[in-house]
C-alpha positions in Angstrom: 21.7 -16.6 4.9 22.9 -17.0 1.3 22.9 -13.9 -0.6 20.7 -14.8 -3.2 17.7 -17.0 -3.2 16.8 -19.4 -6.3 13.5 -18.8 -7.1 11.6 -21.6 -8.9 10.8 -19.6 -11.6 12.4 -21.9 -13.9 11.4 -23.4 -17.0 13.3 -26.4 -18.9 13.3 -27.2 -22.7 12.2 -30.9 -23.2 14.7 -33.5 -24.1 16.4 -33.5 -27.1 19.5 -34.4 -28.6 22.3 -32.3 -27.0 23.4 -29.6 -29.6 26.2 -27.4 -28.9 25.1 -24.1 -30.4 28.4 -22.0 -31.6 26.8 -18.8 -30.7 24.5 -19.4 -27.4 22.3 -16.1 -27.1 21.8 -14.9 -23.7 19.7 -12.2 -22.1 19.4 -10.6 -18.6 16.2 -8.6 -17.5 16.0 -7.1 -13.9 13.2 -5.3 -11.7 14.2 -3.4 -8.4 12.6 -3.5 -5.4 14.4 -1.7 -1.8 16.0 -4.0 -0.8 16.3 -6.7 -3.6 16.0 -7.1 -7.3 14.9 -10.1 -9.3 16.8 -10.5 -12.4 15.5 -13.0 -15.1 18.1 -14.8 -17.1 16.8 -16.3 -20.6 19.1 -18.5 -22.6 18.9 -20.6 -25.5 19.2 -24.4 -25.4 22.8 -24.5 -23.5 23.2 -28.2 -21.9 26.1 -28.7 -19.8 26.4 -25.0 -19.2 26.6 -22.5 -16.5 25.2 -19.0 -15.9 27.5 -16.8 -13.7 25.4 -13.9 -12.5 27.8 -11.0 -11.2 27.1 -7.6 -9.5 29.5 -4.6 -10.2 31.7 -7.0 -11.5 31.9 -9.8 -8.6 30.5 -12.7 -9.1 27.7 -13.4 -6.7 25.7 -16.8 -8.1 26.8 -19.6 -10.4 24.0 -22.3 -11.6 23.1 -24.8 -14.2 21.5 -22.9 -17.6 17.8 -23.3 -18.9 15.6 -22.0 -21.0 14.6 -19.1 -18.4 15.4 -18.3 -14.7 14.7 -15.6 -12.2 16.6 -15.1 -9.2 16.7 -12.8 -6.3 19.2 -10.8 -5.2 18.9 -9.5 -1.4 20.8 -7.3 1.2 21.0 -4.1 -1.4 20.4 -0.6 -0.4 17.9 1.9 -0.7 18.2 3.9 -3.6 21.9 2.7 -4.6 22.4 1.8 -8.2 23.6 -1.6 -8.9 25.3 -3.2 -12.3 24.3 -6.2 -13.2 25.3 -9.0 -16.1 25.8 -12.7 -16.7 27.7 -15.1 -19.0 27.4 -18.9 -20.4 30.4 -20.8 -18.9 31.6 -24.2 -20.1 35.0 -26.0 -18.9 36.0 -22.6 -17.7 35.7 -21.3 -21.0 33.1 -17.9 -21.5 30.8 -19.6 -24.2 28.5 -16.2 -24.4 28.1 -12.8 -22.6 24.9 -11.1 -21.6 24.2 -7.3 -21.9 24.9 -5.0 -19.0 21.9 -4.1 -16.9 22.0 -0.7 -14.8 19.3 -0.7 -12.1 18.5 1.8 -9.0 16.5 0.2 -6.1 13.4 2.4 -5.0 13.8 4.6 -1.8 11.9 4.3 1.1 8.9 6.1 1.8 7.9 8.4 4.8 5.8 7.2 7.5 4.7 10.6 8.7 1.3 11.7 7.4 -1.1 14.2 8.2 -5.0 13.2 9.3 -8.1 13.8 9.6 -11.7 11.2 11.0 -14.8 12.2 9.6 -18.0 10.4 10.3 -21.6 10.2 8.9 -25.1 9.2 10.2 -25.5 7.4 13.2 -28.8 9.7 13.9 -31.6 7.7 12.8 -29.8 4.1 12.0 -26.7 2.1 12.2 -24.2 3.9 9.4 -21.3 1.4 7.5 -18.9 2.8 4.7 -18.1 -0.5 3.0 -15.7 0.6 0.2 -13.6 3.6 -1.1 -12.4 4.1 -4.8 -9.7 7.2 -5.5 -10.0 9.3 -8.6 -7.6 11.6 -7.6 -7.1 13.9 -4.3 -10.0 15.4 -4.9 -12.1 13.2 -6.4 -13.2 10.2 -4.0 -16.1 7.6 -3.8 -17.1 6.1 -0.4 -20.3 3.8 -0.4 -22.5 1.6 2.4 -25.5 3.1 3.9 -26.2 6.3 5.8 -28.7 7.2 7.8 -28.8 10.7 8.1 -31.7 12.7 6.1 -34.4 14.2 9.2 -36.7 14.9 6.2 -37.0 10.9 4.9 -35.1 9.2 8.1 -35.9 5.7 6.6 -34.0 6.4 3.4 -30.4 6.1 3.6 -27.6 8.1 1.6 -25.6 5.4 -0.2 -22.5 7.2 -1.4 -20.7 9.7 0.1 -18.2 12.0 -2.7 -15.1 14.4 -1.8 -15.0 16.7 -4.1 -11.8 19.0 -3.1 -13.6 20.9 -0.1 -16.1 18.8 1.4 -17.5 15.3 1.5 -21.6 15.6 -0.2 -23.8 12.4 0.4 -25.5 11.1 -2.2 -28.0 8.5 -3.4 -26.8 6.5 -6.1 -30.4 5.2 -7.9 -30.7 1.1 -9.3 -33.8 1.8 -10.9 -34.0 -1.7 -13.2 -35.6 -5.1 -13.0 -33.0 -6.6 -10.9 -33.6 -4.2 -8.5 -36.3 -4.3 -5.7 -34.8 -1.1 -4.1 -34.4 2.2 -5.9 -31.7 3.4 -3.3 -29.9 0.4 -1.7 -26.7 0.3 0.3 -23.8 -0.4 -2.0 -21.0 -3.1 -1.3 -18.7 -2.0 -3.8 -17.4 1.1 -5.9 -14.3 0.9 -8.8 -13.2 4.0 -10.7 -10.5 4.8 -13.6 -11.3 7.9 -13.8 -14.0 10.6 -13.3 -16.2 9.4 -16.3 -15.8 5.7 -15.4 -17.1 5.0 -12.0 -19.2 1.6 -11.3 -21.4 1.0 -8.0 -22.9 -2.3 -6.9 -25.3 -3.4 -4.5 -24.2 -6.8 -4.8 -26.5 -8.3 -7.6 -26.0 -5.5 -10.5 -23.8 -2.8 -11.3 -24.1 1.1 -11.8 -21.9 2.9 -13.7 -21.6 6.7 -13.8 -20.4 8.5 -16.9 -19.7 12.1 -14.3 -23.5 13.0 -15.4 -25.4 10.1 -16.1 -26.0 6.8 -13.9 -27.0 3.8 -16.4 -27.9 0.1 -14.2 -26.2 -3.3 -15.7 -28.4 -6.6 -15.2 -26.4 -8.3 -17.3 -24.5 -10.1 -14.5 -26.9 -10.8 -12.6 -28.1 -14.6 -13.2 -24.3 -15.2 -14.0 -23.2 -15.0 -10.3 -23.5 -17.8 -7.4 -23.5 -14.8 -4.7 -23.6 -11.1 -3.7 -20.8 -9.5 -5.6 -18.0 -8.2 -2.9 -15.5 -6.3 -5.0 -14.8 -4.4 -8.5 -11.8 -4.5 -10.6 -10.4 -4.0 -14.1 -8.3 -2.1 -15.8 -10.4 -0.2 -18.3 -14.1 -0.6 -19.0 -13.5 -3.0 -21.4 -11.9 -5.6 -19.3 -13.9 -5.7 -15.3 -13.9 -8.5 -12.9 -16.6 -8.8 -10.0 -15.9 -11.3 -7.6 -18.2 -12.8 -4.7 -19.8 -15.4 -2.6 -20.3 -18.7 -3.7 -16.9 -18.8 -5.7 -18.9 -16.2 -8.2 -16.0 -14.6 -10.7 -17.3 -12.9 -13.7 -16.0 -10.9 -16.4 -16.9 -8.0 -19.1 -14.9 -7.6 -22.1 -16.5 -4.7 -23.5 -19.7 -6.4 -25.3 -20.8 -8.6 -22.6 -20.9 -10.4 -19.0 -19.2 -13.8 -19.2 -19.1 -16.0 -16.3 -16.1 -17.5 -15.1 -15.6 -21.0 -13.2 -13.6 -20.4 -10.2 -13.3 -24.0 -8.7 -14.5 -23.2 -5.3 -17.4 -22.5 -3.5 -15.6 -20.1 -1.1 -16.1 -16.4 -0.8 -13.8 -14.7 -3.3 -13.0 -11.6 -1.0 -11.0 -9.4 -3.3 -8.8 -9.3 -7.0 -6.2 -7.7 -8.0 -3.9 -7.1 -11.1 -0.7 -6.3 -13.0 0.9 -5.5 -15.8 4.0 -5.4 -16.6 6.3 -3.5 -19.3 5.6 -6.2 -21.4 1.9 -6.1 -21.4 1.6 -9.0 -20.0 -1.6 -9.4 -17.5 -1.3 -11.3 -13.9 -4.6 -11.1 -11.9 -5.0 -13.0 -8.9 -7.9 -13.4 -6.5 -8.5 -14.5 -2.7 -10.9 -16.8 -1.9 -11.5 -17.8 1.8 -13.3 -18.3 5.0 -13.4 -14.9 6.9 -12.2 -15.2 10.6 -12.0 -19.0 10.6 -8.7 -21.1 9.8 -9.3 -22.8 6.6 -7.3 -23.6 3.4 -7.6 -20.1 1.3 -7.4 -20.4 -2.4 -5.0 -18.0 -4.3 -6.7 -17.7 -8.0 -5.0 -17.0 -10.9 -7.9 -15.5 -13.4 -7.9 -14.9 -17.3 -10.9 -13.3 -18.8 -12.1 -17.3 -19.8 -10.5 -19.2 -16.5 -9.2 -19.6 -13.1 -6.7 -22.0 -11.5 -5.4 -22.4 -8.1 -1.8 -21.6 -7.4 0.0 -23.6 -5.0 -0.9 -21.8 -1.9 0.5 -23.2 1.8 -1.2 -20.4 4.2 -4.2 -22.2 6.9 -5.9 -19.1 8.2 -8.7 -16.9 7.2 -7.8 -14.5 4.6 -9.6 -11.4 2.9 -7.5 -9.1 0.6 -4.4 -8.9 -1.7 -2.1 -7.1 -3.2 1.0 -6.8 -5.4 3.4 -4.6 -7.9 5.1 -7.0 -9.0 4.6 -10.9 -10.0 7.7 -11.7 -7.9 5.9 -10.4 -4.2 2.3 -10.8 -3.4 0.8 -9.5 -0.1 -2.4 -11.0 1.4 -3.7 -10.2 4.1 -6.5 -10.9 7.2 -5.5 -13.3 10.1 -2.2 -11.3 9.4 -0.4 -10.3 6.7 1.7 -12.6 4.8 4.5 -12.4 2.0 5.0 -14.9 -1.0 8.0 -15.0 -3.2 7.7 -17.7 -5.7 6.7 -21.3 -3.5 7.8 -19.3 -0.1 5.6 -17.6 1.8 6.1 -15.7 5.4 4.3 -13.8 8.0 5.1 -10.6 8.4 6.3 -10.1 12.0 6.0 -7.6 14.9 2.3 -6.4 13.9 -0.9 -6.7 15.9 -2.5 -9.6 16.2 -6.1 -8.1 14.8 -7.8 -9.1 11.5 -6.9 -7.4 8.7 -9.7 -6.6 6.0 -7.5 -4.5 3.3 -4.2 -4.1 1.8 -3.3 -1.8 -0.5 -0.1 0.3 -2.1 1.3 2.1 -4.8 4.7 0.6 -4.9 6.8 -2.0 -3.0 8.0 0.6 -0.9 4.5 2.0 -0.1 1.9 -0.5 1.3 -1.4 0.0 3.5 -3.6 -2.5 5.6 -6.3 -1.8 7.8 -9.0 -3.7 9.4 -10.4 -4.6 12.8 -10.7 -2.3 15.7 -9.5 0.4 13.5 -5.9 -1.2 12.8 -3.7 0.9 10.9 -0.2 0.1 9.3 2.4 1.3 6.6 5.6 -0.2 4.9 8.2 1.4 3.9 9.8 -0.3 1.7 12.4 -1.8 4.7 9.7 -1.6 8.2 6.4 -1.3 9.1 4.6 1.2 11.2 1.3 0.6 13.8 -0.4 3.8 14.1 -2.4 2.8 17.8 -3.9 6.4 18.0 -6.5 4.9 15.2 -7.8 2.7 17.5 -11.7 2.2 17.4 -13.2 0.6 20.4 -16.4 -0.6 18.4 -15.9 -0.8 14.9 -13.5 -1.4 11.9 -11.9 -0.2 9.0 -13.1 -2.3 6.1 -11.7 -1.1 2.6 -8.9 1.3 1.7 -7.5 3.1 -1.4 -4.3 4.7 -2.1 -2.7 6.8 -4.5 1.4 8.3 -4.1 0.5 10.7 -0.6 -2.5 9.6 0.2 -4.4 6.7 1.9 -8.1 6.5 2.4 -9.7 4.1 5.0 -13.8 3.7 5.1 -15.8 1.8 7.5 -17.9 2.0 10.7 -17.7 3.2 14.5 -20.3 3.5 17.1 -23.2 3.2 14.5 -21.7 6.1 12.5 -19.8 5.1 8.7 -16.0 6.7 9.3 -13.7 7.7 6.8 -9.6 8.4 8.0 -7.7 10.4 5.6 -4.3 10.1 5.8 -2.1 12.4 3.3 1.7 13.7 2.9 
């Protein structure tokens, strides 16, 4: 294997007459993973140049010079520190240096939690937790349907909140004209904090200010199918995502709805942003538990556009901390890094329904039969004592120390809580 791997993150000024610059400017980012770091050279025009990328001083990759190009440096340690710079080279001759970058790569993570199973309902109906948001440790969201209350056995709970000591059911009320059901099961819940909490039922949205619950309709004739999932990052910028290809977005004044170029289910979204501000927020859309051709969406707050994407299996969530690695997951779990994409190896077999992390070094996935496993940062670990022989796990949210898994087992809603 070659040290480094060329990435084809590159982008090429058009033609133009050759100018020799006197000067040639040259800059070198990096990011650090655990084992790697992608490192981002930017140049101005410099035809018939070459960058030389060197690491403590040793030169470890040589190749032609555009306009920008990010590389990837592998086989580095854990939490080792790493000096990294580049120059311009033509006929042997250093045309321009780069400045010095200093980076430490992230440490691995433990795989040692404590845990604890608690379940709901089951008594007078079939119970489901179908998604989890995390406030903090002791603020949590859970929501489905449960089926628990002797008094009104017919009405089900729809939430079920952690607040520090104990988990409190609650009914979460869509009392509006797009709304037949003042108390419905809820298919999604997305928080940023304790005063900004929304709930869906799949054809509107609640959101809860931490004393009031005020209904949305304004999405409703905007989407093509039952919204699945909640993101954003802020209340003025939220993404549902659904069946039927349905992707739309609120900026803060209004519900606008974006074309996603598909008809498939759009399973999950996810985002980042990087130092620079800059936004990437990507989307899965698929067939669950059947191979098909998945689309990987790139979305804007007006568009969507499909990424090349070269995985034939059903998939169902993603995630990522960094543009440079995205994890999807669901007839396995699978890596990309720029146009390559792998399967993670040496996990079960099972379908997997979430991934989630809080760091490249600190990544979750769960799913059917009660699948369970953790990265590191360098390996993954199955936990098989999670094992359940008549449900699964079907959403999961994690903060730094703690992972929590919702979903259903023997007609009762389950939540695992799993905490350093």
């Amino acid at each position: 294997l070659l040290p480094f791997s060329l990435f084809l993150f590159t982008s090429c000024q058009k033609n133009t007459t050759p100018v020799q610059l006197p000067n040639p400017q040259l800059t070198l980012s990096a990011e650090a993973g655990v084992i790697e770091a992608w490192l981002t050279v930017t140049t101005e025009e410099a035809t018939g140049m070459q960058v030389v990328l060197t690491r403590d001083g040793a030169e470890r990759l040589r190749f032609s010079a555009v306009a920008e190009t990010t590389v990837v440096d592998t086989g580095l340690l854990p939490a080792h520190s790493y000096t990294y710079a580049a120059r311009l080279v033509k006929d042997g001759q250093t045309a321009a240096r780069s400045n010095s970058v200093q980076l430490t790569t992230m440490d691995t993570t433990s795989h040692n939690f404590s845990w604890e199973i608690y379940e709901f309902g089951g008594v007078h109906g079939s119970s489901v937790l179908y998604d989890v948001a995390i406030i903090n440790e002791n603020d949590i969201w859970a929501v489905g349907e449960i089926y628990s209350d002797s008094a009104q056995p017919w009405l089900p709970y729809n939430a079920v909140h952690w607040n520090g000591s104990e988990w409190e059911l609650k009914r979460i009320p869509f009392i509006g004209a797009c709304s037949a059901v003042d108390y419905p099961p809820l298919r999604t819940v997305g928080a940023f904090n304790s005063q900004e909490i929304y709930f869906s039922n799949g054809g509107s949205i609640v959101s809860f200010d931490g004393s009031d619950f005020n209904m949305d309709c304004g999405m409703n004739s905007l989407l093509s199918g039952a919204i699945i999932k909640i993101w954003g990052t802020d209340s003025d910028n939220l993404y549902t995502v659904g069946g039927g290809g349905s992707i739309v977005h609120y900026d803060g004044s209004g519900w606008r709805r974006i074309e996603s170029g598909t008809e498939l289910s759009v399973y999950d979204i996810w985002g980042y942003t990087d130092a620079m501000k800059d936004n990437l927020v990507l989307a899965i859309a698929s067939l669950k538990y059947q191979l098909n051709t998945p689309k990987l969406l790139e979305i804007t707050p007006s568009s969507a556009r499909s990424r090349y994407f070269p995985i034939y299996n059903g998939l169902h969530s993603l995630w990522f901390a960094s543009p440079y690695k995205i994890y999807v997951c669901g007839g396995g779990i699978h890596v990309g890094t720029g146009h390559q994409w792998t399967r993670e190896p040496d996990l079960p077999e099972i379908f997997y329904n979430r991934i989630r992390g809080t760091g490249l070094n600190d990544i979750w996935a769960v799913g059917d039969f009660g699948v369970v496993v953790h990265f590191n940062g360098f390996t993954w670990r199955h936990y098989p004592q999670f094992f359940l022989t008549t449900g699964n796990y079907e959403s999961l949210a994690v903060i730094e120390g703690l992972a929590v898994a919702v979903g259903w087992d023997n007609g009762n809603g389950i939540i695992l809580r799993l905490q350093q």
